[in-house]
N, CA, C and O atoms as a printed pandas DataFrame, in Angstrom:
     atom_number atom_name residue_name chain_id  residue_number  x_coord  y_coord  z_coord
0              1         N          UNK        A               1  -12.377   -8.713   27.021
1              2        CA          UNK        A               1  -11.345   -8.172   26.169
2              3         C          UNK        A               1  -11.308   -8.964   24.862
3              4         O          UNK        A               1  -11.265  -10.192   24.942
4              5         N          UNK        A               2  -11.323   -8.325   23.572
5              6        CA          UNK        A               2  -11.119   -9.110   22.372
6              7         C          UNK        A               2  -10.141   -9.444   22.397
7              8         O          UNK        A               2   -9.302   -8.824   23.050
8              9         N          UNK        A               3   -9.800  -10.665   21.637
9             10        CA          UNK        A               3   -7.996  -11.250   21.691
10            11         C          UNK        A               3   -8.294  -12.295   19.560
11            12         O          UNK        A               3   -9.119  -13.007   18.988
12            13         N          UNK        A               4   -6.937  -11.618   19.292
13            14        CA          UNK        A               4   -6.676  -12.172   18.018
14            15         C          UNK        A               4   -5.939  -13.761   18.783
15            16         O          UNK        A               4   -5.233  -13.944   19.774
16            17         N          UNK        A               5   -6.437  -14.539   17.909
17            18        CA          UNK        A               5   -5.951  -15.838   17.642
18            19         C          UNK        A               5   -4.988  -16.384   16.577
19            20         O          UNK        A               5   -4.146  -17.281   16.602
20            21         N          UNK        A               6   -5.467  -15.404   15.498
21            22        CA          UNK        A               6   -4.654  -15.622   14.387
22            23         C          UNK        A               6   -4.224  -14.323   13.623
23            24         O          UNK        A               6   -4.725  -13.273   14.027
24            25         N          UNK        A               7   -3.297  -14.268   12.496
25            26        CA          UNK        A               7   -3.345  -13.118   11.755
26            27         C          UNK        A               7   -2.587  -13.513   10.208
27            28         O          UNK        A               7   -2.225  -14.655   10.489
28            29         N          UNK        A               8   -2.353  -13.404    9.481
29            30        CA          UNK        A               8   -1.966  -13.460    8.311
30            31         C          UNK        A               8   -1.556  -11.717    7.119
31            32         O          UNK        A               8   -2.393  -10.931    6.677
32            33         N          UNK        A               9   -0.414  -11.680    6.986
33            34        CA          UNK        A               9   -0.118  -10.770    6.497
34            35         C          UNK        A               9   -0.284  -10.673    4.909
35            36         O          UNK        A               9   -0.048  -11.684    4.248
36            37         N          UNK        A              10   -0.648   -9.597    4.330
37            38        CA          UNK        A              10   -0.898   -9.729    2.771
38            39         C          UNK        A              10    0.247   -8.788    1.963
39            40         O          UNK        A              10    1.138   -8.144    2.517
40            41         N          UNK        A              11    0.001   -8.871    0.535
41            42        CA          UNK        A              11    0.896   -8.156    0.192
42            43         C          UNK        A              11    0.740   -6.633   -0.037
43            44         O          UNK        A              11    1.574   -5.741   -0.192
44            45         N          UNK        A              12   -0.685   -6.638   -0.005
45            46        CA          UNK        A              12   -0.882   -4.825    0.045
46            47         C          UNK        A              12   -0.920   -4.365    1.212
47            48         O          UNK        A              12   -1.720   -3.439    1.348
48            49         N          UNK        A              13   -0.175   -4.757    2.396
49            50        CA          UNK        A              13    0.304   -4.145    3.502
50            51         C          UNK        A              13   -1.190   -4.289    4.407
51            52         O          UNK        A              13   -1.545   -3.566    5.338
52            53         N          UNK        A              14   -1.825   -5.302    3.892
53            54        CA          UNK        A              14   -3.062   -5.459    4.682
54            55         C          UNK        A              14   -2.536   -6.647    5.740
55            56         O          UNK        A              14   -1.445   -7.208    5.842
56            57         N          UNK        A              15   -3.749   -6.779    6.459
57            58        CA          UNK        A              15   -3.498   -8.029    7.721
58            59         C          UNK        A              15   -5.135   -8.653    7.799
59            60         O          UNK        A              15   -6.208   -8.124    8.088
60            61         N          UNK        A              16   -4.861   -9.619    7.515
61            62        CA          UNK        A              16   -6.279  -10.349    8.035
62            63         C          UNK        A              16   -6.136  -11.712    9.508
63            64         O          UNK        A              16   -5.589  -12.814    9.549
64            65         N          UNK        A              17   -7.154  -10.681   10.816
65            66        CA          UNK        A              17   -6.837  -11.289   11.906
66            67         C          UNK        A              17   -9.015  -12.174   12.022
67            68         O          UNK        A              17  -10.211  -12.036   11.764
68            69         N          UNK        A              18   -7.970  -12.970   12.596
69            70        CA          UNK        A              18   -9.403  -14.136   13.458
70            71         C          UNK        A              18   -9.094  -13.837   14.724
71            72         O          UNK        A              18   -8.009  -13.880   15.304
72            73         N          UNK        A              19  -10.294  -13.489   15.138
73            74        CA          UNK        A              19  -10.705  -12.816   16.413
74            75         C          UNK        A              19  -11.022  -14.199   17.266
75            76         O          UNK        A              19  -11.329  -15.171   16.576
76            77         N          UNK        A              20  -10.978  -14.368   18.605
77            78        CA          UNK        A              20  -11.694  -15.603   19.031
78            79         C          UNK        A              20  -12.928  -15.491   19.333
79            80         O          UNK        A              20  -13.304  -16.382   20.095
80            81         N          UNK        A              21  -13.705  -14.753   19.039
81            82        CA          UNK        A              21  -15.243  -14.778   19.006
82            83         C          UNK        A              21  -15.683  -15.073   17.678
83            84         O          UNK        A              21  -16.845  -14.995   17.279
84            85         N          UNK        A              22  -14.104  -15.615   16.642
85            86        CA          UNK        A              22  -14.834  -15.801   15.241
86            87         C          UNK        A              22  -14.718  -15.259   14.212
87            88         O          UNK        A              22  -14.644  -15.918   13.175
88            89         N          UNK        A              23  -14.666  -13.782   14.216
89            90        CA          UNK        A              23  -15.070  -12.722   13.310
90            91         C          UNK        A              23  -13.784  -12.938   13.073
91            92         O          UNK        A              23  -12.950  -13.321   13.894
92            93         N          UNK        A              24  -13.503  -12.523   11.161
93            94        CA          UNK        A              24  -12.089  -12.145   10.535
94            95         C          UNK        A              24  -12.575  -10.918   10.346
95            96         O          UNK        A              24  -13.727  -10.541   10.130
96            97         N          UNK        A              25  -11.365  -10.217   10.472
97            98        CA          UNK        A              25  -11.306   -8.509   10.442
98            99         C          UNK        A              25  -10.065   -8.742    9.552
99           100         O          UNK        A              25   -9.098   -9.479    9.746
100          101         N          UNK        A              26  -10.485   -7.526    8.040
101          102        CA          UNK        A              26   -9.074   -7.040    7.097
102          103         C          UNK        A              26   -8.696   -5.460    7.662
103          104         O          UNK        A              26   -9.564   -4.601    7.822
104          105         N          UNK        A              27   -7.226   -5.242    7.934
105          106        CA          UNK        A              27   -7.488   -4.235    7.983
106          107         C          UNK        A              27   -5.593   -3.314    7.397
107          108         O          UNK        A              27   -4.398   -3.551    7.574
108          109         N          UNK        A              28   -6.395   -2.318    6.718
109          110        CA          UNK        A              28   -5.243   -1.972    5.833
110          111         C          UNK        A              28   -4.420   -1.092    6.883
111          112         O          UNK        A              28   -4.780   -0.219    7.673
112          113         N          UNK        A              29   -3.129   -1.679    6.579
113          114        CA          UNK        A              29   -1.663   -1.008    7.921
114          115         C          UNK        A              29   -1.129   -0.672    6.552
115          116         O          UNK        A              29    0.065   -0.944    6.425
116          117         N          UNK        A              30   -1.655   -0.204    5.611
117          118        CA          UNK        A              30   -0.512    0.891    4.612
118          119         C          UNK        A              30    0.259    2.176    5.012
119          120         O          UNK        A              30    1.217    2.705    4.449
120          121         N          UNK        A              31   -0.547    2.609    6.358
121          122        CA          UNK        A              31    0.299    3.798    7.263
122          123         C          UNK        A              31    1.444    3.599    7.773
123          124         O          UNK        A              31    1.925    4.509    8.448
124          125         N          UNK        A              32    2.177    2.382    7.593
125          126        CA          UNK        A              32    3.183    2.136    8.130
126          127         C          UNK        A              32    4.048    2.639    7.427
127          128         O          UNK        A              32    5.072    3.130    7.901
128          129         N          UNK        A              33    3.801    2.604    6.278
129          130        CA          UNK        A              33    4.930    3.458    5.378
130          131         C          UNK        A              33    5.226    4.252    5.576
131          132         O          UNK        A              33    6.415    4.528    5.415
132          133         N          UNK        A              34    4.249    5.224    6.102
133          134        CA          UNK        A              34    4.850    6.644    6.456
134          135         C          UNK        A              34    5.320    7.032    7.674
135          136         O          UNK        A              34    5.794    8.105    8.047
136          137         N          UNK        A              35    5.113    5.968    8.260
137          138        CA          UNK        A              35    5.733    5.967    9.558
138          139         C          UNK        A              35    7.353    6.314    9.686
139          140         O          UNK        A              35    8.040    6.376    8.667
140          141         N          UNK        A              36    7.831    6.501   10.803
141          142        CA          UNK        A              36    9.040    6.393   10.958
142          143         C          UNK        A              36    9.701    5.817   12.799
143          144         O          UNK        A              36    8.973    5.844   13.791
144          145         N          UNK        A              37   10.885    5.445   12.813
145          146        CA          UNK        A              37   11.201    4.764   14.181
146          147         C          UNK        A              37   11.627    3.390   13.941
147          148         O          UNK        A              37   11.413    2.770   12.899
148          149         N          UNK        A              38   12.268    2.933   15.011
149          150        CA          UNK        A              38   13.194    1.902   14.984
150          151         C          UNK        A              38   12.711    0.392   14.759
151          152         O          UNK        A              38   13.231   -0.599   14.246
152          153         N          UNK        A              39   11.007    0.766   15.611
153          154        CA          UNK        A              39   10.415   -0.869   15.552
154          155         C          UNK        A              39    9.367   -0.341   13.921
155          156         O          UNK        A              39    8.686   -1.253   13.450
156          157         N          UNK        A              40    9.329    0.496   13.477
157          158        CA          UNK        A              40    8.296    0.699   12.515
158          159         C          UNK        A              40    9.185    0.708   11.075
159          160         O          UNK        A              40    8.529    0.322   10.108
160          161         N          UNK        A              41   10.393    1.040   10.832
161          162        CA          UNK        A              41   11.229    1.036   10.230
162          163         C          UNK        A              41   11.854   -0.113    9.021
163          164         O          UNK        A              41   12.285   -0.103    7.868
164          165         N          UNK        A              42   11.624   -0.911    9.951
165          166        CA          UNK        A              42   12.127   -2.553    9.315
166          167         C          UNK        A              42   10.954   -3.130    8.483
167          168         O          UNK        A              42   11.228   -3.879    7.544
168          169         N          UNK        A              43    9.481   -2.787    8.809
169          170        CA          UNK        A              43    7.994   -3.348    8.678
170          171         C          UNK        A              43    8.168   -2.427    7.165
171          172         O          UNK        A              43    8.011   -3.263    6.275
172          173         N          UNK        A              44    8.330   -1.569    6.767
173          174        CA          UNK        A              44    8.498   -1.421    5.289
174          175         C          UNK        A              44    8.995   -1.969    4.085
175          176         O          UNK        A              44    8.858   -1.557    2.933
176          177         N          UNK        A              45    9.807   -3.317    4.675
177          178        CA          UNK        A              45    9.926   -4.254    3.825
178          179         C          UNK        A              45    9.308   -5.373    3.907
179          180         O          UNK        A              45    9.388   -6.316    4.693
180          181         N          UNK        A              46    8.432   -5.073    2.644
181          182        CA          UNK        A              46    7.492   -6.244    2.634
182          183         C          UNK        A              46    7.593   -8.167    3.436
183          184         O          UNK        A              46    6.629   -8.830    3.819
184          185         N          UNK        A              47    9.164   -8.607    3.456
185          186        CA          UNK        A              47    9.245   -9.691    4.247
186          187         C          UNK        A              47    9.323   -9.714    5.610
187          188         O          UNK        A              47    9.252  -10.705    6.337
188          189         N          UNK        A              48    9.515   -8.250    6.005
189          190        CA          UNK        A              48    9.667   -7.786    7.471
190          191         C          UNK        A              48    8.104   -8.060    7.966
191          192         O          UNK        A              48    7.678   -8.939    8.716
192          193         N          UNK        A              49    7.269   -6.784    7.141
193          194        CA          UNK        A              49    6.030   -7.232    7.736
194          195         C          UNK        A              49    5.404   -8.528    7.412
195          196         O          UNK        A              49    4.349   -8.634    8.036
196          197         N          UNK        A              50    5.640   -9.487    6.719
197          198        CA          UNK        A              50    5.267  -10.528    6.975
198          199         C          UNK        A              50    5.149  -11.733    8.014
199          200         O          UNK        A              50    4.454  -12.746    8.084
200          201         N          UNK        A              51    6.177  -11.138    8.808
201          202        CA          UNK        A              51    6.784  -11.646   10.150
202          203         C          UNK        A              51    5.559  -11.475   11.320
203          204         O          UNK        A              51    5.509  -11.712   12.527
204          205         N          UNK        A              52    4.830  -11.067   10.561
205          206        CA          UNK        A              52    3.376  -10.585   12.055
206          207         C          UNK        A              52    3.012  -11.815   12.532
207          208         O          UNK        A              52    2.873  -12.723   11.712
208          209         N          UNK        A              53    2.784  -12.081   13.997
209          210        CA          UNK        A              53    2.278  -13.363   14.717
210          211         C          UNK        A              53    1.422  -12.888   15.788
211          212         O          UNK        A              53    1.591  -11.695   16.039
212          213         N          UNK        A              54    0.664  -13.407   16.397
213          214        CA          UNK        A              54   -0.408  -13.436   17.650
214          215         C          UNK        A              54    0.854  -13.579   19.113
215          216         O          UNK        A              54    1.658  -14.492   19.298
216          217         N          UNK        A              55    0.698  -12.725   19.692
217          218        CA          UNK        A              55    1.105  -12.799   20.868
218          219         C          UNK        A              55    0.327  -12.637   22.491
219          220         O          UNK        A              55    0.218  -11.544   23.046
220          221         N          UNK        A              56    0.187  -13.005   22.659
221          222        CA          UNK        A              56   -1.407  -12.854   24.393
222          223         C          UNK        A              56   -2.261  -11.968   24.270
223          224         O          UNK        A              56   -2.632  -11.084   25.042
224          225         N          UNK        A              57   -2.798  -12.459   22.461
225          226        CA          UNK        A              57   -3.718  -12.254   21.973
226          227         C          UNK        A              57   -3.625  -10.655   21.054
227          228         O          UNK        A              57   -4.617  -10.131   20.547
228          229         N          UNK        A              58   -2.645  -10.248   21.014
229          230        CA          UNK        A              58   -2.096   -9.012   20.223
230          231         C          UNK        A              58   -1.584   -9.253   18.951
231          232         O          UNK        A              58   -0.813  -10.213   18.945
232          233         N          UNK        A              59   -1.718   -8.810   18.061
233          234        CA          UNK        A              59   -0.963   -8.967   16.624
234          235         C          UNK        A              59    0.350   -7.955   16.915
235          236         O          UNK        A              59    0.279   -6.787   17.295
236          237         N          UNK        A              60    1.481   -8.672   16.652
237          238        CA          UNK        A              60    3.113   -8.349   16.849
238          239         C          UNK        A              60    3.757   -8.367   16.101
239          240         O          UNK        A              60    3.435   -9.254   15.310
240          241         N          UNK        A              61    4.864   -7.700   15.723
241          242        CA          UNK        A              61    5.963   -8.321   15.055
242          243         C          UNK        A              61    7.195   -8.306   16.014
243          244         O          UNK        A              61    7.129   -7.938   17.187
244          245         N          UNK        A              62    8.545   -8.830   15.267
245          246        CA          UNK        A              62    9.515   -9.453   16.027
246          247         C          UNK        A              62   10.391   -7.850   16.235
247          248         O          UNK        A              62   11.430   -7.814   16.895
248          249         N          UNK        A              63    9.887   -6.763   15.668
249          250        CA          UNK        A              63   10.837   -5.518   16.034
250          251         C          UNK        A              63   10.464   -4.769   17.336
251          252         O          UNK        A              63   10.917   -3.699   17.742
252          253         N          UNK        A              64    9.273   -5.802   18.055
253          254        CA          UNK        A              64    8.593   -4.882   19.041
254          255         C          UNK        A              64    7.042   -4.053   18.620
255          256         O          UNK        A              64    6.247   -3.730   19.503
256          257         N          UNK        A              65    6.839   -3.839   17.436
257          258        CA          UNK        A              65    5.721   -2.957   16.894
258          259         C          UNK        A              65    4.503   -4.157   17.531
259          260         O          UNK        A              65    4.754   -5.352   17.687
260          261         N          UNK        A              66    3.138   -3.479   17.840
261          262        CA          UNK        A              66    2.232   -4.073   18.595
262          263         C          UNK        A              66    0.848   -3.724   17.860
263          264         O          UNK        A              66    0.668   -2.523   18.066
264          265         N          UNK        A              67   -0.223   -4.243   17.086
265          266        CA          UNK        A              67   -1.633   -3.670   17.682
266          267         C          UNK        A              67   -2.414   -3.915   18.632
267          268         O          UNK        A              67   -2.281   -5.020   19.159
268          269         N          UNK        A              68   -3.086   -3.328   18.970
269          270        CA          UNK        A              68   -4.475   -3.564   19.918
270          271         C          UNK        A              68   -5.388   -3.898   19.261
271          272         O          UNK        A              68   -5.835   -3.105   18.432
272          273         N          UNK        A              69   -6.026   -5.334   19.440
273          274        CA          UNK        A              69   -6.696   -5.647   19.195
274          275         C          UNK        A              69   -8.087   -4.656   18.848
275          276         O          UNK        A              69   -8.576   -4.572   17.721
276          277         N          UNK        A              70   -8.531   -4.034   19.895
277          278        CA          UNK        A              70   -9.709   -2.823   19.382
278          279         C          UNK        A              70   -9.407   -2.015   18.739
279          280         O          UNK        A              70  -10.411   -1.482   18.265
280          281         N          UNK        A              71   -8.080   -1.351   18.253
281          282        CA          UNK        A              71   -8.027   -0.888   17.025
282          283         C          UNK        A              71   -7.992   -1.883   15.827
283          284         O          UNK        A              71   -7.553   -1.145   14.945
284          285         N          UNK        A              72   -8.148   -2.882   15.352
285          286        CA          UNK        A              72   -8.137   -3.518   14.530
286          287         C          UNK        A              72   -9.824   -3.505   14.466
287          288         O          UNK        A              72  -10.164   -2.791   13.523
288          289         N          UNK        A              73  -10.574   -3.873   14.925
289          290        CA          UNK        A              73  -11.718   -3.462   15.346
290          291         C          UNK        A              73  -12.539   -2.407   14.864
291          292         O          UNK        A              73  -13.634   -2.642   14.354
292          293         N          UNK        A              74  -12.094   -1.288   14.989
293          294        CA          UNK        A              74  -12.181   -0.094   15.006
294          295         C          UNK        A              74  -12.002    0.239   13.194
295          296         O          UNK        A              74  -13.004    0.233   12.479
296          297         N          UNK        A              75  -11.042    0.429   12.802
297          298        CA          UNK        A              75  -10.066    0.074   11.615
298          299         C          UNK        A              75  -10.641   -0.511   10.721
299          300         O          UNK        A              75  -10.962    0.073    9.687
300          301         N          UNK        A              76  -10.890   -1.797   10.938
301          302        CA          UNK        A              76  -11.181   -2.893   10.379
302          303         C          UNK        A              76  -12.658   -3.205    9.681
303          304         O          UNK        A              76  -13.703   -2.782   10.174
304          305         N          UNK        A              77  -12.615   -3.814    8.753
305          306        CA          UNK        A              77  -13.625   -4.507    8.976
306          307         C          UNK        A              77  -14.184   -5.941    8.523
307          308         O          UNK        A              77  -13.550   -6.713    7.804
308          309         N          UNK        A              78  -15.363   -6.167    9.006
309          310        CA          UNK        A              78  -14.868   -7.888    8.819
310          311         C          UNK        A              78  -15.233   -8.658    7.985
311          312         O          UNK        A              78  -16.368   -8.530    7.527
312          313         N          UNK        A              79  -14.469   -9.584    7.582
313          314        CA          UNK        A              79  -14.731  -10.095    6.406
314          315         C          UNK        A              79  -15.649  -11.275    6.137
315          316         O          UNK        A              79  -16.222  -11.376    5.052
316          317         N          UNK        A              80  -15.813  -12.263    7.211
317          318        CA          UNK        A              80  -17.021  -13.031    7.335
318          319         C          UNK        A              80  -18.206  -12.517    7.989
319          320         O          UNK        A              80  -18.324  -11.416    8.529
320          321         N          UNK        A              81  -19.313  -13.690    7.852
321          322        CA          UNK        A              81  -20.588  -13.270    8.695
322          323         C          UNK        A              81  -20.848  -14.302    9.380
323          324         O          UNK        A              81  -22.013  -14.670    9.534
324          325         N          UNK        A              82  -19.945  -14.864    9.843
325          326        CA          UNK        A              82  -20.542  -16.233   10.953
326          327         C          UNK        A              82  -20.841  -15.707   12.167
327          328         O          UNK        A              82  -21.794  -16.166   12.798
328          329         N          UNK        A              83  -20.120  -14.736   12.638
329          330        CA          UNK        A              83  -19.786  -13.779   14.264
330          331         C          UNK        A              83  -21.504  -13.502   14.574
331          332         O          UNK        A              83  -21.858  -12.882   15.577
């Protein structure tokens, strides 16, 4: 199973995660905007989504909103070549 270790939120609604096999993956969550709902809601303000952290290996925020790691993956793509 891939598992994020790290993640860092940007200001163009991007996320750049370190994978533990290494690889950084950017990957643009600008769809959140158009989102709508209670945990997706709050993440439209830019200090909200900044709040993103690694949780048992998932990128999270504190409203409940979750990715999966293989969609970031998927999504993504990566920004070093050490992997």
């Amino acid at each position: 199973m891939t598992k994020a270790i790290q993640v860092l939120a940007n200001d163009d609604y991007s996320i750049l995660v370190t994978l533990e096999d290494g690889r950084q993956i950017r990957v643009d969550l600008t769809f959140i905007k158009n989102e709508s709902g209670p945990v997706v809601d709050p993440l439209k303000i830019l200090s909200e989504f900044k709040k993103v952290f690694v949780r048992n290996g998932i990128v999270t925020w504190p409203t409940g909103y979750d990715i999966d790691p293989y969609f970031l993956v998927e999504q993504g793509f990566v920004t070093n070549k050490t992997a």
